[in-house]
C-alpha positions as CSV (number, residue, x, y, z in Angstrom):
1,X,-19.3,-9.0,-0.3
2,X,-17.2,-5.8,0.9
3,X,-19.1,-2.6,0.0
4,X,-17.0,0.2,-0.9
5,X,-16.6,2.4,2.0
6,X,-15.2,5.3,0.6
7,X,-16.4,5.8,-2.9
8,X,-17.7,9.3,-3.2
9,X,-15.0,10.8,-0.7
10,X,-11.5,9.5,-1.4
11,X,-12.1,8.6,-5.1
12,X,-15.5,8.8,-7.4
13,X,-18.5,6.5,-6.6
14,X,-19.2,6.9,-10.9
15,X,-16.9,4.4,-12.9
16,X,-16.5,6.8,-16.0
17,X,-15.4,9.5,-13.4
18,X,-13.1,7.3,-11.2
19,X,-11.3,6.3,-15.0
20,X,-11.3,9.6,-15.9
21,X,-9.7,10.9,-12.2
22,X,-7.0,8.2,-12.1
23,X,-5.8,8.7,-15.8
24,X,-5.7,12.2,-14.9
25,X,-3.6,11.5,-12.3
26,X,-1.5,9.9,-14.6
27,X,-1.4,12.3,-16.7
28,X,-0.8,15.6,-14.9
29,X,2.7,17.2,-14.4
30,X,2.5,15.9,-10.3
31,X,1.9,12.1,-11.8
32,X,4.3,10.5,-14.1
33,X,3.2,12.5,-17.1
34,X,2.1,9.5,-19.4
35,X,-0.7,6.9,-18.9
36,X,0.8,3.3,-17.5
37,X,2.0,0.6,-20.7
38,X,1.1,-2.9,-20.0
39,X,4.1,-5.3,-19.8
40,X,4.5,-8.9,-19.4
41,X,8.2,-9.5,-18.8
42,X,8.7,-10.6,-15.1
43,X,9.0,-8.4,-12.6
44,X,12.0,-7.2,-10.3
45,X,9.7,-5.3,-7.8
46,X,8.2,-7.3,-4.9
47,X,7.0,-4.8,-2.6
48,X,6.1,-1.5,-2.8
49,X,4.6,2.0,-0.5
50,X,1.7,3.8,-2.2
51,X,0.0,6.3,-0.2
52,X,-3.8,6.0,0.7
53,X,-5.2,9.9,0.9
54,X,-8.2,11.3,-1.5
55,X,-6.8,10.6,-5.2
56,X,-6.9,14.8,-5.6
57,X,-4.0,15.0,-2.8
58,X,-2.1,11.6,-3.1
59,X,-3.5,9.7,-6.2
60,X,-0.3,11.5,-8.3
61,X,2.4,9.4,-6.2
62,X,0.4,6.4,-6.3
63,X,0.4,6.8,-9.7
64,X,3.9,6.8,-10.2
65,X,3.7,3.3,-8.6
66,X,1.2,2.0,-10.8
67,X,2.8,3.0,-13.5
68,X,6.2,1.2,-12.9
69,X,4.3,-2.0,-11.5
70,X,2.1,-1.8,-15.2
71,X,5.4,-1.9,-16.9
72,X,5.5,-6.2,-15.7
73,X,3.5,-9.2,-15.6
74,X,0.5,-9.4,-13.6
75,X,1.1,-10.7,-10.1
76,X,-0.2,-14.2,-9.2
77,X,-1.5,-12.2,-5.8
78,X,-1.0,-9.2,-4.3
79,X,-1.1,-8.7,-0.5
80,X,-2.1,-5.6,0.5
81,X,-1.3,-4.6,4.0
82,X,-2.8,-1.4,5.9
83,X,-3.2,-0.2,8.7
84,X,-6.2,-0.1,11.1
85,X,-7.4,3.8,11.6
86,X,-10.5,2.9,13.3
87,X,-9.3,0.3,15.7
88,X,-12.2,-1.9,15.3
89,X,-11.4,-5.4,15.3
90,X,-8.6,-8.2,15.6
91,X,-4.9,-6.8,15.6
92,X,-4.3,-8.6,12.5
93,X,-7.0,-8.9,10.4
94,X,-7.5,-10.6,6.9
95,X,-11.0,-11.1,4.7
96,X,-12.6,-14.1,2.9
97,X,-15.5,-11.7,1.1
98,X,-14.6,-10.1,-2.5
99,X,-14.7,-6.7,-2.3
100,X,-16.9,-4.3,-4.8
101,X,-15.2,-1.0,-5.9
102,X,-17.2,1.0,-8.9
103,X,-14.9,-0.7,-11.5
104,X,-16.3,-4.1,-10.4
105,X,-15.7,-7.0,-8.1
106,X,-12.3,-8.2,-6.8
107,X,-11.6,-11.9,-6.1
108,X,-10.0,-12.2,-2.9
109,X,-7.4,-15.6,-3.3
110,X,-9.2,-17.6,-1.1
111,X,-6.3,-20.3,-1.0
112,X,-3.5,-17.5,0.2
113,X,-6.2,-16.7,2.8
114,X,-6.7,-20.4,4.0
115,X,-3.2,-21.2,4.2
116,X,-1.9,-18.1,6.0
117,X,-5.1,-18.1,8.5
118,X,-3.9,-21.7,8.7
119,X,-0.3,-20.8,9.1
120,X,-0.6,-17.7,11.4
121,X,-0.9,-17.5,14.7
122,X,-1.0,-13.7,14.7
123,X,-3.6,-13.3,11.8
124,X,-7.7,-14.0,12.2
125,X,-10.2,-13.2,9.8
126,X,-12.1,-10.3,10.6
127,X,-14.6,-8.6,8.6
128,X,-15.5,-6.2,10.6
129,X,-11.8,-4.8,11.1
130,X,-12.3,-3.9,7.3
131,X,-15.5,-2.5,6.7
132,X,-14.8,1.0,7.5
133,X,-11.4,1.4,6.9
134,X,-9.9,2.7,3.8
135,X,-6.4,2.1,3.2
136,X,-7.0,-0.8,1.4
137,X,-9.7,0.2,-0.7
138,X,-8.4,3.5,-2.0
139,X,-5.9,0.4,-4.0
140,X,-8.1,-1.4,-5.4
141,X,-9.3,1.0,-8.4
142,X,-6.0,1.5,-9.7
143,X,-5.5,-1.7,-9.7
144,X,-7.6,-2.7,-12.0
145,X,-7.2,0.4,-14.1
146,X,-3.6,-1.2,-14.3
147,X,-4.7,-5.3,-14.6
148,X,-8.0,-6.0,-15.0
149,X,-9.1,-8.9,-12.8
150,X,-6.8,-10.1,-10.5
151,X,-6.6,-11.7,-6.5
152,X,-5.1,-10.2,-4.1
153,X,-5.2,-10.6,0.1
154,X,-6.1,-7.8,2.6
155,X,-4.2,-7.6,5.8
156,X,-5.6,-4.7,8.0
157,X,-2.7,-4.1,11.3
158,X,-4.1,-2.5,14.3
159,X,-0.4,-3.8,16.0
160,X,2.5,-2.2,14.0
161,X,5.2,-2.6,16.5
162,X,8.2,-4.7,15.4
163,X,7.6,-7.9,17.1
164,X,4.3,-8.2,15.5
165,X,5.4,-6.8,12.4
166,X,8.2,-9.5,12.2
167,X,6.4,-12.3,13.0
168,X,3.6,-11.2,10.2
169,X,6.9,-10.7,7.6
170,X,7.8,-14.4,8.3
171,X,4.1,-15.6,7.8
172,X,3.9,-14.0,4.3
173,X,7.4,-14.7,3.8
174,X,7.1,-18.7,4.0
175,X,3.0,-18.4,2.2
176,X,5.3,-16.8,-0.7
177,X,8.5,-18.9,-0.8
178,X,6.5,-22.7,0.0
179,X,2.8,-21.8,-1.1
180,X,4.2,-21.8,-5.0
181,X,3.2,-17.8,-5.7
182,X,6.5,-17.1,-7.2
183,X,5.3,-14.0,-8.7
184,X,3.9,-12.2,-5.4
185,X,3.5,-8.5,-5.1
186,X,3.2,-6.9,-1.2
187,X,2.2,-3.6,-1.0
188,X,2.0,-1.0,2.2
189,X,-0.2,1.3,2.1
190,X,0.8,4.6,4.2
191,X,1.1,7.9,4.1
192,X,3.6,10.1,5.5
193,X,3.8,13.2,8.1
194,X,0.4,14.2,9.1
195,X,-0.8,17.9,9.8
196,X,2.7,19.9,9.9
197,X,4.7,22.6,8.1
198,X,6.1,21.3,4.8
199,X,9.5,21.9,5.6
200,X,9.3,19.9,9.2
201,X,7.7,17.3,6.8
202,X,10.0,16.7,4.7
203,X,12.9,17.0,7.2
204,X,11.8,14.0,9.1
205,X,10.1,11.5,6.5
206,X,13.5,12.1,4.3
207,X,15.6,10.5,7.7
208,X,12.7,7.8,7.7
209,X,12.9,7.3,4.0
210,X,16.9,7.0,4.3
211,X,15.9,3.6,6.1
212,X,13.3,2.4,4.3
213,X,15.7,2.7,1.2
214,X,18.2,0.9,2.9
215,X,15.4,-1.9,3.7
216,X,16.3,-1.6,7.8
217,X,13.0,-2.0,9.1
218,X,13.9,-1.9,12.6
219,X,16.2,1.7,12.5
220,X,12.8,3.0,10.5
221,X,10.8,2.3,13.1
222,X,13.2,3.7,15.3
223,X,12.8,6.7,13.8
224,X,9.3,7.1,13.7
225,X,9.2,6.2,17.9
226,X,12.2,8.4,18.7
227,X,10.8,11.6,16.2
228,X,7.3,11.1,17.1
229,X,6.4,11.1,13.2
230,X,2.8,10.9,11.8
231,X,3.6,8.3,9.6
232,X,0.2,6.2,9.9
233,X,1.1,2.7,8.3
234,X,4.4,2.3,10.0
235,X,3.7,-0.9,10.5
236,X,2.6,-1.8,7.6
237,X,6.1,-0.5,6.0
238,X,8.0,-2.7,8.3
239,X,6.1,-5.9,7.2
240,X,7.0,-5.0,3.7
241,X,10.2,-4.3,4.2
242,X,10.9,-7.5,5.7
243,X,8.6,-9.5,3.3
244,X,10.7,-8.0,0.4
245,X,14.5,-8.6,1.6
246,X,12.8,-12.5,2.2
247,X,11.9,-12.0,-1.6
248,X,15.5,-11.0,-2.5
249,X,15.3,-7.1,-2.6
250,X,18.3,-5.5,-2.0
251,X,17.2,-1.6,-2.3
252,X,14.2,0.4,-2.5
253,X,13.7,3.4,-5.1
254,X,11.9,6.8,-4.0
255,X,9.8,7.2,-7.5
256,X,8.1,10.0,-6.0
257,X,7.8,12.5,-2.4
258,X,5.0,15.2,-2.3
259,X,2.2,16.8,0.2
260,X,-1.0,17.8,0.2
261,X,0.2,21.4,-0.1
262,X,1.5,21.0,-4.0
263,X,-2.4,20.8,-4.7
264,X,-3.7,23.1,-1.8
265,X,-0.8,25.4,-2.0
266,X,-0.8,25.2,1.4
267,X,2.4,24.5,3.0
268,X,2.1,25.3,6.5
269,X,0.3,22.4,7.4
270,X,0.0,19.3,5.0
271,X,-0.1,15.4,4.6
272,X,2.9,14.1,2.9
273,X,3.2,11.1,0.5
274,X,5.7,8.8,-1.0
275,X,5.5,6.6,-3.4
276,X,8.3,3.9,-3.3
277,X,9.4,0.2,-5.1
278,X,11.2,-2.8,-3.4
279,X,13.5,-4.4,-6.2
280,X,15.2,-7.5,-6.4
């Protein structure tokens, strides 16, 4: 088993407290104003980039995620890629343990695991890479605020550079297309420009965002080289990018920008998230 790493910092370690936290985060005037309706026609969206801070700076833009994917059916699995902050452990890293959060247990798909660990040169199962690391976990509660149960796959990147970010895009791509998981979901979890002046912020994650929307994983990278930007899961951006136009997206949709500084009030030096969705 996983043991949550960051309950009690990033989000509540009480269940009744972490429900009440995200569905305010649903709820407030930074969130999407209304809690999340479950749906079960199929879905359009195959990726998406939520952002991975405390839910009190950057729970309100993942929210507006979670509240578009509730809208659909469940996904068979969700892969959720992120990047390694610690830089413990194998470049690319997956996990065959479930993973505990304070809403309860989450089954990883051992079969997805088995076949890609099978299938990829690039990937290894790791456990260590994962235990301290959050940008996975922070996910997991709202997901099963929005489905319940479900399986998903954790890929933690300590290599985000394009080669490596390719070669992991065609893994998943193939696991998706052959490995009959028609109804796939990939998520990236990143946030955005790190410690600087709102304005600067927003000035250059709006030029990387220009090329995220436009699904060009290599120009965003690019970007994020050539402008030096703080965007932490870069790579993990690029893999879903390239995962999604292999999935038949042809655009991405900004549902929501924001920084740390709308709750702070801060603005001269903040953490920026987005909350984006990949659809077919």
């Amino acid at each position: 088993m996983r043991y949550p790493k960051v309950a009690g910092i990033f989000y509540p370690s009480d269940k009744k407290t972490l429900v009440k936290q995200i569905e305010e985060c649903f709820l407030s005037e930074l969130g999407p104003k209304e809690l999340p309706k479950r749906g079960e026609e199929e879905s359009n969206i195959v990726g998406a980039i939520v952002p991975h801070a405390g839910y009190v700076y950057s729970g309100y833009e993942a929210a507006y995620v979670y509240h578009e994917l509730a809208k659909y059916k469940k996904p068979s699995t969700i892969i959720i890629l992120g990047p390694n902050h610690y830089g413990i452990g194998s470049s690319i890293a997956t996990s065959k343990k479930n993973w505990l959060t304070p809403l309860g247990e989450v089954e990883i798909d051992a079969e997805a695991v088995e076949y890609l660990w099978r299938n990829c040169e690039i990937l290894d199962v790791d456990e260590e890479a994962h235990v301290r690391e959050h940008s996975i976990e922070v996910q997991l509660p709202f997901l099963q605020y929005i489905y319940g149960e479900f399986k998903f796959v954790p890929i933690c990147l300590r290599m985000q550079d394009l080669e490596t970010c390719r070669e992991l895009a065609e893994c998943l791509s193939n696991f998706a297309l052959n490995f009959a998981k028609q109804n796939l979901l990939i998520l990236a979890s990143s946030d955005f420009s790190h410690y600087v002046p709102e304005d600067y912020a927003k000035k250059v994650d709006f030029k990387a965002i220009e090329h995220i929307l436009a699904l060009d994983e290599e120009k965003f990278i690019r970007e994020v080289y050539e402008r030096n930007i703080s965007i932490c899961g870069y790579g993990a951006i690029a893999t879903c990018i390239a995962v999604a136009k292999k999935l038949g997206a042809t655009k991405g949709e900004l549902l929501k920008y924001g920084t740390s500084g709308d709750v702070t009030g801060d603005r001269l030096q903040v953490v920026a998230y987005a909350g984006i969705v990949f659809r077919r």
